[in-house]
Every structure is written in C-alpha cells, then in structure tokens.
N, C-alpha and C positions, 0 to 999 in steps of 0.2 A: 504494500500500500504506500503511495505517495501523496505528498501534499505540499500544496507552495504557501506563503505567508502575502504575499503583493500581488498584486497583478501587475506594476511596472517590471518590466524585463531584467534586466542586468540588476538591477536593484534586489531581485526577491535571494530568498533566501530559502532552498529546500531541504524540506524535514523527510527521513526515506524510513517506514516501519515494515520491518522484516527483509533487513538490510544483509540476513547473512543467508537469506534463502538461494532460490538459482537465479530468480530474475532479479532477483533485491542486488546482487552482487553487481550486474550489469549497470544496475541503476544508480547504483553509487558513482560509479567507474562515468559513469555517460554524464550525472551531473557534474560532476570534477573538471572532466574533460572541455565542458562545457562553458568552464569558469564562475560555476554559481557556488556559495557558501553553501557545503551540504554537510546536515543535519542525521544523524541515525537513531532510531529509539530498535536498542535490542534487549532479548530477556538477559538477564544477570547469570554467572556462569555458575556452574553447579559442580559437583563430585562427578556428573554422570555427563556432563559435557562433552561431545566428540573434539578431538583435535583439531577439525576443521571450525568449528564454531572459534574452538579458543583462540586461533589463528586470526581468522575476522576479528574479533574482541580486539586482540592487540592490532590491527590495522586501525581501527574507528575509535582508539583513546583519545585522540585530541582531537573527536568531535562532540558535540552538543546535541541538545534539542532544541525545536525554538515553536512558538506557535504558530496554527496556520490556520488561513482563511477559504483553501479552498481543497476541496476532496475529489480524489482519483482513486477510487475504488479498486483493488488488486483482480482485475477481472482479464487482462490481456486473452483475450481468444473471441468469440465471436459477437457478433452484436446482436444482445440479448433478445433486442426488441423487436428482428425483421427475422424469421425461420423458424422452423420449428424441426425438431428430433426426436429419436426415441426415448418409448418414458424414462429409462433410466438417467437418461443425459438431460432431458426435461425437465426433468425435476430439479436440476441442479441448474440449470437457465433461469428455472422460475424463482429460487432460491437469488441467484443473483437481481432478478428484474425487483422483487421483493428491497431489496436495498437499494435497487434505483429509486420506487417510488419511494421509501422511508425519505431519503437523499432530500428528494423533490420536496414532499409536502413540509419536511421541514426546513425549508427556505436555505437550505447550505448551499454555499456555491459549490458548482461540480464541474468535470470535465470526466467524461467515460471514453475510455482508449478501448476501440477494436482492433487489437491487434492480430486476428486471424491465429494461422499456424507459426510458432515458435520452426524456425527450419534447421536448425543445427540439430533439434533435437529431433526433429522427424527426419531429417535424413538419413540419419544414423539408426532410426528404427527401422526404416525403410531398408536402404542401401547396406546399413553396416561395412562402412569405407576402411574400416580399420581390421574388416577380416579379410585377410588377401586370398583366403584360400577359398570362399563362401562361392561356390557356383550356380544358386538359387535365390531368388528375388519374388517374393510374394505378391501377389496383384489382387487387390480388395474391390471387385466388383469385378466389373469389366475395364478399369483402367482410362477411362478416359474422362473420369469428371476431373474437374480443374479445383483445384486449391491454392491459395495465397500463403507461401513461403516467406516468412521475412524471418532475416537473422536476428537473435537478439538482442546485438548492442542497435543495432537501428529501430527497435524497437523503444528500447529504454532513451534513446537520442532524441525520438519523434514525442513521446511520453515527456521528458524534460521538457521539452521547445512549448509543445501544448500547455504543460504545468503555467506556465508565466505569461502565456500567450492571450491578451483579451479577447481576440475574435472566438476562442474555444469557449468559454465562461457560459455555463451550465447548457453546452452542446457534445455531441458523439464526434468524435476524430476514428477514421477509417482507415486502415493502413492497407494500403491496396495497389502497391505499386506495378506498374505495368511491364518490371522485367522479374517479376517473383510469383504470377500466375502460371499455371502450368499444371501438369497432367501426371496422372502416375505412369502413364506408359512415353510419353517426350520428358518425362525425368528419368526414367530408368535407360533410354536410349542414349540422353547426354552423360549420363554417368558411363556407360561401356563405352562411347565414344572416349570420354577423356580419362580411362581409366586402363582405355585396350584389355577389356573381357568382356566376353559374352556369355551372359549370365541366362539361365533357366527358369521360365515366368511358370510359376506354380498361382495358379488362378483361385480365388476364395470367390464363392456366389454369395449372392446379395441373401438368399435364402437363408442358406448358413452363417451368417453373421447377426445376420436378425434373431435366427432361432438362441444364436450363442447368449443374445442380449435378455434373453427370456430365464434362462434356469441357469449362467451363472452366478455367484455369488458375488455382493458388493465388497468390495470395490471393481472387479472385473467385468461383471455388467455395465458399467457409465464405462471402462476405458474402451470397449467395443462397441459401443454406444455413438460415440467419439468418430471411431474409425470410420461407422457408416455413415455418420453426419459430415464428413471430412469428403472422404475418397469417394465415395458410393453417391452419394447425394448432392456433393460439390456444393452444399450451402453457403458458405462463403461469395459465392459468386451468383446465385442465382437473384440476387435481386439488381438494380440498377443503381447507379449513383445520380441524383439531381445533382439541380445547381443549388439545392442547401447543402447539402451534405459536403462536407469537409473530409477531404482525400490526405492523407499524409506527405505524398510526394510532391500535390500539388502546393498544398500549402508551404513547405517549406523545401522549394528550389533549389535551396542552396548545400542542403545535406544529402549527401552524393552516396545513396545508398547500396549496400551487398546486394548486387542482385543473384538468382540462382543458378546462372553461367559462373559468376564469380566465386560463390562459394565451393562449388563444386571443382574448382579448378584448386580454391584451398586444401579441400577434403583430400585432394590426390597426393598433394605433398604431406599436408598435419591434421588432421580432421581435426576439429574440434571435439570436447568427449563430455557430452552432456551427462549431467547428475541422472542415473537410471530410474530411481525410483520417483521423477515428476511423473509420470504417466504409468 
C-alpha cells in the first residue's frame, strides 16, 4: 500500500506500507529513484523474522513515516470495476471493489492503479527462462487471448508518478502499454526465437481449468481462477479505453518503459527470479 502526503509534485513526500513485500521492495526503489523523500511503515522484527525481512529492516533505518492525504490501495492487477471472473477470483474483486466504495463514501482522496499482469513474475511461471533444460511450455486455453505484461519497476514508476500527480486524484490509472500486450502463443514464439529452442506446447482446455476452479482447495482455487481470467478470457483487454480513462504510457511520455521484447531479451542473459510464493 502506498500513499502521498501533497498533491504538488516534487514537493510530496511518500509514505510506502508493506515496504519489504515483493512489490513494496520495487516501490521503494522506484520512489528513490524518482527523487521523492520516501517514507516506510514496516512490522517490528521479531525472534521469528526471516533474514530477508531483517535485511530490508537495516536498509529502511534512516527512514521515517510521515502522514498522508491521499490513498492507493495495494490492488496492482486488474480493474476491479470493468470484468468479471470466476467465483473464486470474484470474490476476491468484490472484496477489493468493497474498499473502493469504503474509499469513496468516505471522502479520502484516492488514486486506484490497474496494473494488469506483474511480467517478471508471469514469465517465469510461464517460460521458466532459468531452466535450460525445460523442453515443454504449457498453453492455458487455446493460447491466443492477449494479456498486459508490464514489468515491475514500471509499475511501481507509473504508481509513484500517479501518487503526486493531480490529474489522477480520486480516478483509475490503467497500465496498458502498447509494446506489453500480447498472447501466450506470440510470447512463447519470441521467447524460442531469442532463446534458440523449440519448446513442446502441452495445451490445458478451458474445460479443465474451470473444472480445476470448482473442487480445489483455497488458496489454489483463486490462483487458477486467475489463470483463466488472464490467458483464457484475456480480461484485461476486453474492454476499451475512452478519452476518460487514463493510460499509463500515455500519461507519462517520458518514462521509457520494459516492454516484452525487452524483457525477454533480459531473461536470456539474467532472468529476473521472482518471490514464488506471490501466486
């Protein structure tokens, strides 16, 4: 969860809660980067602390907290209020729209970030760029619905910029860039292209994923949930952008984002190696 204290730009000052999670880590990094005073609130360290926590801890000692004026709700993934999904994944939409309206009726200012699909971390669930030997590649439908890939830190970049941004202030920012759309089957093509293998499409029907969503047990119901609301369904993309809606790319020009030719072309030399247990 993120929150700015201003609405003048350079000026604000942001406060970042749950700063040592997977996106929280980004988020810090992207406001830094960014040149704004940033703020962390994390829990206090305990006996049973992982290392990784304790590590974060000692990075963020010489930061603070500060108060804020305006709320960004930790929702990065679809836009709650245009699609719908299976009930498992449903419920958990309606759970977030739930604290849109809370949000709303009591007068907080807001900014809600659709950030679509996290891509480092779907690619690596997808491709597995770090197993050289993997000669199978799973295809969740029939492969051609489109999904919106955007890498993390331009997630958390686009997420800052909006945080201080007045034309955002209590509107949805859409991250929808036009070189991060794309297919599970022109993804798994440019990855044999730039990876020199050709990998064996084991194909999941729409049937079986649905049925999967019906009698597993939670939490694996909502992550196949997910899948088909993703690959299968292509929600992300199935609605239109007007001229209200506010586009990430187009809003801010200037921030020269990962597209999915690019990252893939990282993945060949370092892949990025996303925390396993977000999904």
């Amino acid at each position: 969860m993120m929150m700015a204290d201003k609405e003048e730009s350079k000026s604000c000052r942001i406060l970042v809660i749950g700063a040592t999670g997977y996106v929280g880590k980004y988020m810090v990094k992207a406001s830094i980067c960014l040149g704004y005073p940033t703020f962390v609130y994390v829990r206090p360290l305990s006996s049973t602390s992982s290392s990784s926590k304790q590590e974060a801890h000692g990075g963020f000692q010489s930061m603070g907290v500060t108060i804020f004026q305006r709320f960004l709700p930790s929702e990065f993934g679809h836009e709650v209020d245009r699609g719908t999904a299976l009930p498992p994944f449903q419920r958990l939409l309606d759970d977030k729209k739930k604290i849109r309206r809370a949000t709303e009726e009591a007068g907080i200012s807001y900014t809600y970030v659709a950030a679509n699909t996290l891509a480092a971390y779907f690619i690596d669930l997808l491709l597995h760029p770090h197993d050289q030997l993997r000669e199978e590649v799973i295809v969740y439908g029939n492969g051609e619905a489109k999904v919106v890939l955007n890498f993390e830190e331009d997630v958390c970049i686009y997420t800052i910029k909006a945080s201080v941004d007045p034309r955002t202030v209590n509107k949805v920012i859409i991250l929808r860039p036009p070189g991060n759309i794309i297919s599970q089957l022109d993804l798994i093509a440019l990855w044999e292209n730039k990876s020199q293998r050709k990998l064996k499409k084991v194909q999941i029907p729409e049937e079986e994923i649905v049925k999967h969503s019906e009698v597993l047990p939670h939490p694996d119901n909502i992550r196949i949930s997910i899948v088909h609301n993703i690959f299968i369904k292509g929600e992300q993309v199935r609605f239109e952008l007007g001229e209200d809606d506010l586009e990430a790319s187009h809003l801010y020009p200037d921030h020269q984002y990962m597209s999915v030719d690019r990252l893939l072309d990282v993945c060949v030399v370092d892949a990025p190696i996303p925390k396993l247990t977000v999904f």
